[in-house]
C-alpha positions in Angstrom: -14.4 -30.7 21.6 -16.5 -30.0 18.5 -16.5 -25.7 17.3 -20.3 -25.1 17.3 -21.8 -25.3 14.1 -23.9 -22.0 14.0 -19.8 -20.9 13.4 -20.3 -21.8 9.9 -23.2 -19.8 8.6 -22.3 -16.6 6.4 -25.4 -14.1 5.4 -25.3 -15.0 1.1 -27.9 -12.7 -0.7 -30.3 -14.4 -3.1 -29.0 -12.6 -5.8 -25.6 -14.0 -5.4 -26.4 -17.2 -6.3 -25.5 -18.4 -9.7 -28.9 -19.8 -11.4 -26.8 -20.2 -15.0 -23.5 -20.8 -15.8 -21.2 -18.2 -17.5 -21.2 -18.8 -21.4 -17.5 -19.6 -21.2 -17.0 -22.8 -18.5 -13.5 -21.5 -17.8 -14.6 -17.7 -17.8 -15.2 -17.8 -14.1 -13.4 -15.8 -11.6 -10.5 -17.5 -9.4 -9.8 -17.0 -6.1 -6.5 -18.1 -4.4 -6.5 -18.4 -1.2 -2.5 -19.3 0.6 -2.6 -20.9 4.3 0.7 -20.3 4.5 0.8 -16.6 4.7 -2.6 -15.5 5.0 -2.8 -14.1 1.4 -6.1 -14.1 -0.5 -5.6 -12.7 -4.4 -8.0 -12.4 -7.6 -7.7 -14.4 -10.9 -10.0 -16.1 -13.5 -10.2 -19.7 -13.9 -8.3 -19.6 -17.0 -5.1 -18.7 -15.5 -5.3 -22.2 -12.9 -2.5 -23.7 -15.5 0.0 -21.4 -14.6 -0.6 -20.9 -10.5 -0.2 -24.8 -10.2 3.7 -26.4 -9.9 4.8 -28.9 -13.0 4.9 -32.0 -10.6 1.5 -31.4 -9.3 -1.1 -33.9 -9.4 -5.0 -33.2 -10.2 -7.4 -35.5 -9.1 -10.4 -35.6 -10.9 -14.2 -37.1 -9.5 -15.4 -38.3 -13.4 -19.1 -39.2 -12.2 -21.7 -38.1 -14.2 -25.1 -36.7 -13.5 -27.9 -39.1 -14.1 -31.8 -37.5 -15.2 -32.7 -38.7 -11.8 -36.4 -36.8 -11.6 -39.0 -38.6 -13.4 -42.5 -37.0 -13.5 -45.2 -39.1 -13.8 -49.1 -38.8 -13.2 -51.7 -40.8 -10.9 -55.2 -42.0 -12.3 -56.8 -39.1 -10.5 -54.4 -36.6 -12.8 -52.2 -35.5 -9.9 -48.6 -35.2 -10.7 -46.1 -37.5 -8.5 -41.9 -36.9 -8.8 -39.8 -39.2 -8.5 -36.4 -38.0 -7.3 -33.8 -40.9 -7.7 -31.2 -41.0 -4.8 -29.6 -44.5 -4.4 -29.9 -47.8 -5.9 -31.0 -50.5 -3.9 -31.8 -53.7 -5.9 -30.3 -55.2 -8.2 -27.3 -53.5 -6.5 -26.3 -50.7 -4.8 -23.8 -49.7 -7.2 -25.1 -47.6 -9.7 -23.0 -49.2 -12.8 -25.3 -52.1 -12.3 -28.3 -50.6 -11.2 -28.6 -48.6 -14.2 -27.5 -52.0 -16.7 -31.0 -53.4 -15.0 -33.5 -54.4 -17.6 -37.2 -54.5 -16.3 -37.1 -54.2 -13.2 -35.3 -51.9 -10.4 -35.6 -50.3 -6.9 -34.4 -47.1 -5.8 -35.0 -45.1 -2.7 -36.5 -42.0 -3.8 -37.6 -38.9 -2.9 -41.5 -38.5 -3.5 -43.1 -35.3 -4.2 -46.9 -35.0 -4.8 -47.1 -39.0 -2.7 -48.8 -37.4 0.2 -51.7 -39.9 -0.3 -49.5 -42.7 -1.7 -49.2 -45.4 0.3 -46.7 -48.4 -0.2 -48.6 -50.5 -2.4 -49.6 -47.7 -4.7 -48.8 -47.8 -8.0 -48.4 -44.8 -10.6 -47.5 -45.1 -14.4 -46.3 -43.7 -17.4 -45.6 -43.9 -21.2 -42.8 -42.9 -23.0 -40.4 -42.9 -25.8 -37.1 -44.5 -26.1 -35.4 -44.0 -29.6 -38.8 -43.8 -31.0 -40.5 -46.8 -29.5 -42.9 -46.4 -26.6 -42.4 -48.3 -23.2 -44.5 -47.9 -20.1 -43.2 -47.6 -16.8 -44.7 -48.0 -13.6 -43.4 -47.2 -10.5 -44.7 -48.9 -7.5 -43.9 -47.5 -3.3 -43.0 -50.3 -1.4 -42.5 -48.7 2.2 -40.2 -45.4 4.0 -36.6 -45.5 3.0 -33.9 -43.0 4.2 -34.9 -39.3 3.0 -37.9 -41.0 1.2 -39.2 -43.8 0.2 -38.0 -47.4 -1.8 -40.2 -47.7 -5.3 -39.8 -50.6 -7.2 -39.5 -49.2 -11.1 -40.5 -51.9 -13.3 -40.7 -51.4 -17.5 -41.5 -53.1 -20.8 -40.7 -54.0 -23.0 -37.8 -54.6 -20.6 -34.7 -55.6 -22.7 -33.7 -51.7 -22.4 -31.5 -50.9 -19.6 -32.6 -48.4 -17.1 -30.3 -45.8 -17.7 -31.9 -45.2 -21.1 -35.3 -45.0 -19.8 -34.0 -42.5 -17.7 -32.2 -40.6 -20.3 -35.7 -40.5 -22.1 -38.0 -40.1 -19.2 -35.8 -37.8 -16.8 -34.4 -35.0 -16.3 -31.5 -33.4 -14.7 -31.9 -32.8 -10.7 -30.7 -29.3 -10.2 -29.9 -28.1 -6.7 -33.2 -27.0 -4.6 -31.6 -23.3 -4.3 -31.4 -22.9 -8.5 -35.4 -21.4 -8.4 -36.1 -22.8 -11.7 -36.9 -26.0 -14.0 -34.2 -27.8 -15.8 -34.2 -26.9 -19.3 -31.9 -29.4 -22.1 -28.8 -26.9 -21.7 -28.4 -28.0 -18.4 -27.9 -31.5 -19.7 -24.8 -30.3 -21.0 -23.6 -27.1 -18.8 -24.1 -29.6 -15.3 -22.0 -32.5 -16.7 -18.0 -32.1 -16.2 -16.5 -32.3 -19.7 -14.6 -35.7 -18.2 -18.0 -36.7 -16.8 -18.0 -40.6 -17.3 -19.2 -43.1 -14.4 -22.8 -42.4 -14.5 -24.4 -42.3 -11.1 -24.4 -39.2 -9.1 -27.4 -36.8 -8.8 -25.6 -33.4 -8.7 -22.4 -32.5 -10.1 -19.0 -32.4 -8.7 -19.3 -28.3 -9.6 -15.9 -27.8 -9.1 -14.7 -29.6 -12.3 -17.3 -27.5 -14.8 -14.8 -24.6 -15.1 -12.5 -26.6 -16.4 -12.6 -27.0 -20.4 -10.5 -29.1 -23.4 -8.5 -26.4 -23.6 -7.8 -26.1 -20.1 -6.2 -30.0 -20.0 -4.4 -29.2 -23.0 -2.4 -26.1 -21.2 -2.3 -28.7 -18.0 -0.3 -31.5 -20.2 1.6 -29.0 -22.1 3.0 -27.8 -18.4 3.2 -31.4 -17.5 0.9 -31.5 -14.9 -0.4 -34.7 -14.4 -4.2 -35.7 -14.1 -5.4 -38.9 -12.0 -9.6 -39.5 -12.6 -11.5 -41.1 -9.6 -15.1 -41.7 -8.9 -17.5 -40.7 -6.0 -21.1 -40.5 -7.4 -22.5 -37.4 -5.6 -25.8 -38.0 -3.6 -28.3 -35.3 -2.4 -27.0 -35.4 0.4 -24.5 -33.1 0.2 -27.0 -30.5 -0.1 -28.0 -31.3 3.2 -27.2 -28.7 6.3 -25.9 -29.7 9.8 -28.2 -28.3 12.6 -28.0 -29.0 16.2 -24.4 -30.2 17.4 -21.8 -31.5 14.6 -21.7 -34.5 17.0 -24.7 -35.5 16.6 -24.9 -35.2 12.4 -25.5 -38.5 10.6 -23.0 -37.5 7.2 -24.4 -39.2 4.3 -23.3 -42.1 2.8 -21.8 -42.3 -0.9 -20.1 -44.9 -3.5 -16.7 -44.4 -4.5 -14.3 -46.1 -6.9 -10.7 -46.1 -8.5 -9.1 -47.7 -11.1 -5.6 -49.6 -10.4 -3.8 -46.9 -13.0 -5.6 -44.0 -10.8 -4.3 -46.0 -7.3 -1.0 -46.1 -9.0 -0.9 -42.8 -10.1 -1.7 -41.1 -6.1 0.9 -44.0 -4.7 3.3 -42.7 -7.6 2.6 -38.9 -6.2 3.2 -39.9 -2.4 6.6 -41.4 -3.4 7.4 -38.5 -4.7 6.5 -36.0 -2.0 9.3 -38.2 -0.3 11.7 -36.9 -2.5 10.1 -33.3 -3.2 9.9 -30.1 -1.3 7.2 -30.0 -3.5 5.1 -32.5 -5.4 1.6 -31.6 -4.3 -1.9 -33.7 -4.4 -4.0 -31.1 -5.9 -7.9 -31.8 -5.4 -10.4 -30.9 -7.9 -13.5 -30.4 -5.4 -14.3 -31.7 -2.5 -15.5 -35.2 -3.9 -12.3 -35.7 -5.0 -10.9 -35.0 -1.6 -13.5 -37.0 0.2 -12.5 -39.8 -2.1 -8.6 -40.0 -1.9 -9.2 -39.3 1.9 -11.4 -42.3 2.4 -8.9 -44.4 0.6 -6.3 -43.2 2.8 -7.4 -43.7 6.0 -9.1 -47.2 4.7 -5.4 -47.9 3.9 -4.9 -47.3 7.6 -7.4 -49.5 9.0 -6.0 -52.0 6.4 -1.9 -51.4 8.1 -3.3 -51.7 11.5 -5.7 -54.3 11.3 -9.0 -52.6 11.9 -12.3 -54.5 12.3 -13.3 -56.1 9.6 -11.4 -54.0 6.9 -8.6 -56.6 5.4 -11.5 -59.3 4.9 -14.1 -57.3 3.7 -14.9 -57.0 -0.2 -15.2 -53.1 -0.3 -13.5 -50.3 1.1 -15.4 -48.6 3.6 -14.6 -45.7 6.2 -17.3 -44.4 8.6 -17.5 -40.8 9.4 -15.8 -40.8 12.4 -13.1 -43.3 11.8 -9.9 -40.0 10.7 -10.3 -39.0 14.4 -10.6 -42.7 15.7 -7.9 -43.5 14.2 -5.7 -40.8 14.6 -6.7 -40.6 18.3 -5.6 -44.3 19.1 -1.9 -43.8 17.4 -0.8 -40.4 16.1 1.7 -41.9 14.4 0.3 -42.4 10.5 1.7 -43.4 7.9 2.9 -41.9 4.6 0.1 -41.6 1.7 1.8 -43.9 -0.5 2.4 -46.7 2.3 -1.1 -46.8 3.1 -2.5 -46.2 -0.6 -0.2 -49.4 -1.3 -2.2 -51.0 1.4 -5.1 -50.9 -0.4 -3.7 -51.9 -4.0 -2.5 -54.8 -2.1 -5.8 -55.6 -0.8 -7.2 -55.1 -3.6 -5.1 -57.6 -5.3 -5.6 -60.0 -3.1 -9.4 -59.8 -3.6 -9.3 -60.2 -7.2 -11.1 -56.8 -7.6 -10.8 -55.2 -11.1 -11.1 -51.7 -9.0 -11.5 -50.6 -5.5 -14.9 -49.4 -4.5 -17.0 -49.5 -1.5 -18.3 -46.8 0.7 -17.8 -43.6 2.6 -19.5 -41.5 5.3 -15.9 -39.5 6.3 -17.2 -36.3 7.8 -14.4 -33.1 7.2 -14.8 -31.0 10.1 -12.3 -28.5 12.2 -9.5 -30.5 13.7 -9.3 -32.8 10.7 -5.8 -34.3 9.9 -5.4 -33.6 6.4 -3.1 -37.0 4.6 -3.5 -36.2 0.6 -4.4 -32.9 -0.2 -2.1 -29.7 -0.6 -4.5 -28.0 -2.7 -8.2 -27.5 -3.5 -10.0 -26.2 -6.2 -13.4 -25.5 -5.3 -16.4 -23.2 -5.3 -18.6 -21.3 -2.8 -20.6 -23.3 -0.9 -23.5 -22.9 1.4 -23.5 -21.7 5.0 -24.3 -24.2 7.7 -23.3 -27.1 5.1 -20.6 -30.3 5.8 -18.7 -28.4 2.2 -18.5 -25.3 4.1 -17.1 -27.0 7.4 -14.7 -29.0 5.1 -13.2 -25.5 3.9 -12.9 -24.1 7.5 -10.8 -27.6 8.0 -8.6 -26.3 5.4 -8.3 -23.2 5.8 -8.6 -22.1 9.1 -11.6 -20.4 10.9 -10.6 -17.0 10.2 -9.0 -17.5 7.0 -12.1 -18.9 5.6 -14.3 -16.0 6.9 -11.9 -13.2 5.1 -12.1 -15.8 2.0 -16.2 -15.3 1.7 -16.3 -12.4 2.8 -13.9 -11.0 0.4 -15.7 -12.9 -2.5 -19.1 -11.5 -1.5 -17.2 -7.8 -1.7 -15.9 -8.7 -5.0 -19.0 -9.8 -7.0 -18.2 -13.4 -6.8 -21.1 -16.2 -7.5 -21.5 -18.3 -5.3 -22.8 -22.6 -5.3 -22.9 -24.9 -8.2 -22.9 -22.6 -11.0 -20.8 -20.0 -9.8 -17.2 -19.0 -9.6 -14.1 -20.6 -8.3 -11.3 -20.9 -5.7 -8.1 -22.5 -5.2 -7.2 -23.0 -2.0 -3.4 -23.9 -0.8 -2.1 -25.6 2.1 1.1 -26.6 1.4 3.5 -27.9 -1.1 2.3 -25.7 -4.1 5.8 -23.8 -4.8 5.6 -19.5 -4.3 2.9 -18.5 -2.2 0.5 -16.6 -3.1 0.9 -12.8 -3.6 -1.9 -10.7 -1.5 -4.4 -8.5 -3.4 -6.6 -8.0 -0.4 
């Protein structure tokens, strides 16, 4: 039985959410919040080194934020946005999508298309290190959230993710009230951001600074980087029953030194009281979750999953699979699964797909830890913290932020919150 989902809105005042980041990334406040006892205490990001065991492990999401609006104007003079949300030809993984030259499709959000009609065709001018290129963009018919628009450029030996670079800008989240200016570029990219292809940050990681990795190393704390390019979707919010929410859909990928370094970190929980997977956001969870239970389907034989090319996990399969033998395996058995798949494909990485959907009820595999922000009421993030934490436990949580001046949603402050694993627990300031 699903908990209603009206059980996860919270009343957040306008003027609690963060429209700029603090000048200092790692300035922000820090709560930690303990499972284990109940205990909710005050710290500022800065002081994350220290509250975290030596043998932890912090996975990172390194995708960076693409300029996925592109304004442009019909021959009548009325302005038409382009909102970039997925690739779609010539594939769907961004990487490639973005090497395009001349040509490309992308669903889309449209704004200003209310008399576009597939067929239409708007375009543009611009300047690309100095030389000018036109653009057109071209509706081809309804897509999901929007519609699929064929981009097509020229001269068109310039790959698409420099058009974009030059024609774009960044897609803030709909509840930050205010144009993107150039600082943005920089303050709504992680300082590890690498793997272009999402359209909103993985906020959790933009507290965390050079200087922060530097006390992370000296402490020995290890760092694993893995990719899940963020979609709009994750700004969407559940209404009706949770059973009846379509979770969105979004690429992921790892490396073989990042698959080695979680199945490295399960082995050692085996030998550890302690040894704790330590998520940075809920990307990264997402991710390392998918890849679990897709190393489940993988042990057990599941549909199509050991023949397929990519990793995929649907958003129900957790409680499928969990439901249909309670007995799971270890993380590092079934994260070996899929390196062994992987292997036997030839892949240089693993990627694929996920739709896993984090609700109440959910059986954790590979997190002891998360480091996240404040997210909005009534949305998947916020149901994915009541998972962890506990309906009650998560209610004292924002309420106590909301009593202490925290800001809340991409911009604003911090929390770690602990399940398990993570040495002392925390002392209570509440």
């Amino acid at each position: 039985m699903l908990p209603p989902s009206t059980n996860f809105h919270y009343h957040l005042p306008d003027d609690r959410i963060a429209l700029r980041p603090l000048a200092q990334r790692d300035g922000s406040k820090l709560m930690v919040c303990d499972v284990r006892d109940n205990a909710i205490a005050h710290h500022t990001f800065r002081q994350l080194p220290n509250l975290l065991p030596n043998d932890a492990l912090l996975v990172l999401n390194n995708t960076r934020v693409v300029r996925a609006r592109i304004a442009m104007r019909k021959a009548t003079g009325g302005r038409v946005e382009f909102f970039l949300l997925e690739p779609v030809a010539p594939s769907h993984d961004p990487a490639i999508a973005l090497a395009a030259q001349g040509e490309a499709i992308w669903n889309c959000m449209v704004g200003g298309a209310r008399r576009l009609r597939p067929g239409a065709c708007v375009e543009g001018s611009f300047l690309v290190n100095g030389v000018e290129f036109k653009l057109s963009a071209t509706m081809l018919g309804p897509a999901p959230d929007g519609f699929a628009v064929r981009f097509r450029w020229w001269p068109a030996k310039v790959p698409f993710a420099d058009l974009l670079d030059a024609a774009g800008s960044i897609p803030l989240p709909p509840y930050i009230h205010r144009p993107a200016d150039e600082s943005d570029s920089e303050t709504y990219q992680t300082v590890y951001a690498q793997q272009s292809g999402a359209v909103a940050a993985p906020t959790a990681g933009l507290h965390f600074t050079d200087h922060t990795f530097a006390q992370l190393e000296q402490r020995g704390i290890q760092t694993a980087r893995v990719t899940l390019h963020v979609g709009a979707g994750t700004f969407k919010q559940v209404k009706g029953e949770l059973a009846e929410h379509d979770m969105h859909q979004e690429q992921i990928a790892l490396t073989p030194e990042a698959l080695r370094a979680l199945i490295e970190q399960g082995k050692r929980q085996r030998e550890s009281e302690y040894a704790p997977f330590v998520m940075v956001g809920t990307t990264s969870l997402r991710t390392v979750e998918s890849l679990y239970w897709f190393g489940v389907r993988l042990l057990r034989n599941d549909g199509d999953a050991r023949t397929s090319q990519e990793l995929s996990v649907g958003q129900w399969d957790p409680y499928r699979l969990a439901e249909s033998d309670p007995k799971l395996p270890p993380p590092d058995e079934a994260f070996f699964a899929v390196e062994e798949w992987r292997s036997r494909h030839g892949a240089a990485q693993v990627s694929g797909r996920t739709k896993i959907l984090i609700l109440p009820g959910y059986q954790f595999r590979a997190c002891d830890a998360l480091i996240t922000n404040f997210h909005q009421p009534g949305s998947t993030l916020i149901l994915l913290v009541g998972a962890l934490l506990g309906h009650s436990l998560w209610q004292r949580a924002y309420e106590s932020a909301l009593q202490n001046e925290y800001r809340f949603l991409s911009y604003g402050d911090s929390s770690l919150l602990i399940r398990g694993r993570c040495g002392g627990k925390a002392k209570s300031e509440e």
